[in-house]
N, C-alpha and C positions, 0 to 999 in steps of 0.2 A: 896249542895256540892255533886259531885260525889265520891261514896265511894269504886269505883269497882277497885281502882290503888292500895289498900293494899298494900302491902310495899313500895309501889314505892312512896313513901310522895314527894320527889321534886314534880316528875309531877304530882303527886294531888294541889299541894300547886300554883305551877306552872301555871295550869291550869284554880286554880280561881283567881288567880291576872291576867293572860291572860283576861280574861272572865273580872273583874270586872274594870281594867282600861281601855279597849274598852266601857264599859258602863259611866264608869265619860268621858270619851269622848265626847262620843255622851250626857251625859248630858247637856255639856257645851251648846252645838247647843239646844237643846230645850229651855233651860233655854235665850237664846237669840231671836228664834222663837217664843218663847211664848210671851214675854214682848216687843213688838213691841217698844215701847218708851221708854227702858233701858238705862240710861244716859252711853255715850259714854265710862267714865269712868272704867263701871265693862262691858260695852261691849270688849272695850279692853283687859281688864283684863280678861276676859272668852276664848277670843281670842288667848291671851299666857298660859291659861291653858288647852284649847287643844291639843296645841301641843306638852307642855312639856307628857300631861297624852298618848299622841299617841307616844313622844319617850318612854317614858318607856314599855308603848305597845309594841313596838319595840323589848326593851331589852328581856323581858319577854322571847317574842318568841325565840330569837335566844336561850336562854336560855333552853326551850322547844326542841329546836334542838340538842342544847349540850347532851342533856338527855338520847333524844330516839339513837342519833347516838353511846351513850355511851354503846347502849347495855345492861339500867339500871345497869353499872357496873360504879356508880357511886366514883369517886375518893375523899376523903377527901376535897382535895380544890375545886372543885368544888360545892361540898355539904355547902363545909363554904361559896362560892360566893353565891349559890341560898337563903343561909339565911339571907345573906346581902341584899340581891336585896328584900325578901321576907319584911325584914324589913324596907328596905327604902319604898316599895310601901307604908306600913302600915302607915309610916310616913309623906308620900305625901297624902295619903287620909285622915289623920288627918287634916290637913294644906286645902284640896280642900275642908272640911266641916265647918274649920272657914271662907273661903271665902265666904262658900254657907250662911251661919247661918249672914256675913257682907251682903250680898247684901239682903237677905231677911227683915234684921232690917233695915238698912241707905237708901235703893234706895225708894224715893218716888215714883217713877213707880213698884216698889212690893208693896208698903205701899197699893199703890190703885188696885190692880187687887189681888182679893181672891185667885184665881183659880193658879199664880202663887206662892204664899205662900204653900195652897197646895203642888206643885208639888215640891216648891224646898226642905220642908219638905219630901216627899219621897225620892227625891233624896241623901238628907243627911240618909234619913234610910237606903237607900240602901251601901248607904258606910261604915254606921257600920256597916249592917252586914257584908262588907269584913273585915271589922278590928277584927271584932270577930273572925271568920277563921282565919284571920292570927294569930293573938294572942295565941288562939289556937292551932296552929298548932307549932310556935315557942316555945309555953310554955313546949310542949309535948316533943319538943326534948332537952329540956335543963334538965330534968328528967333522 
């Protein structure tokens, strides 16, 4: 995590949910490049989790915009929306890691490629560590 935003916590917090939902993005594609014979099923299904994980992408940023154009004179409600948002990601990458931890045990096209098991066990570590930041970062301000 970058720790150079000192007070400026939205756009720290902002920053790695930016960062971390362009990565379960781009997860979904490897995880579908890798497994060449992934039953159509969780290919669909990886399919409509990119795009939800690139709307929130989305969100993030404008959100980032809201921020920097606020002149970090951040407003109450604004602070309570990026906590919401902060926590909804946390919530969606709970939910993209039962998906991952589903297709790693059910799909018989992981069952038989190692090397996919692997990577989607990274991939699930890399999502707790967002969830750790975020956690984190939420717990810190409810203190």
């Amino acid at each position: 995590m970058q720790f150079y935003y000192g007070s400026q916590m939205p756009l720290r917090i902002l920053d790695e949910a930016e960062f971390w939902k362009e990565q379960e993005s781009e997860h979904t594609v490897v995880m579908r490049e890798l497994v060449t014979n992934l039953e159509s099923e969780y290919v669909d299904a990886l399919k409509r989790w990119e795009e939800v994980l690139n709307t929130t992408h989305q969100h993030v940023k404008r959100f980032i915009e809201s921020v920097v154009r606020s002149n970090y004179n951040i407003s109450p409600a604004l602070y309570n929306q990026v906590m919401e948002l902060v926590t909804f990601c946390l919530q969606e990458s709970v939910a993209f890691i039962q998906f991952c931890r589903q297709v790693k045990n059910d799909s018989a096209a992981v069952k038989g490629n190692p090397t996919a098991k692997v990577v989607i066990d990274h991939i699930i570590d890399e999502s707790e560590y967002f969830i750790g930041i975020a956690q984190t970062i939420l717990y810190e301000q409810q203190n």
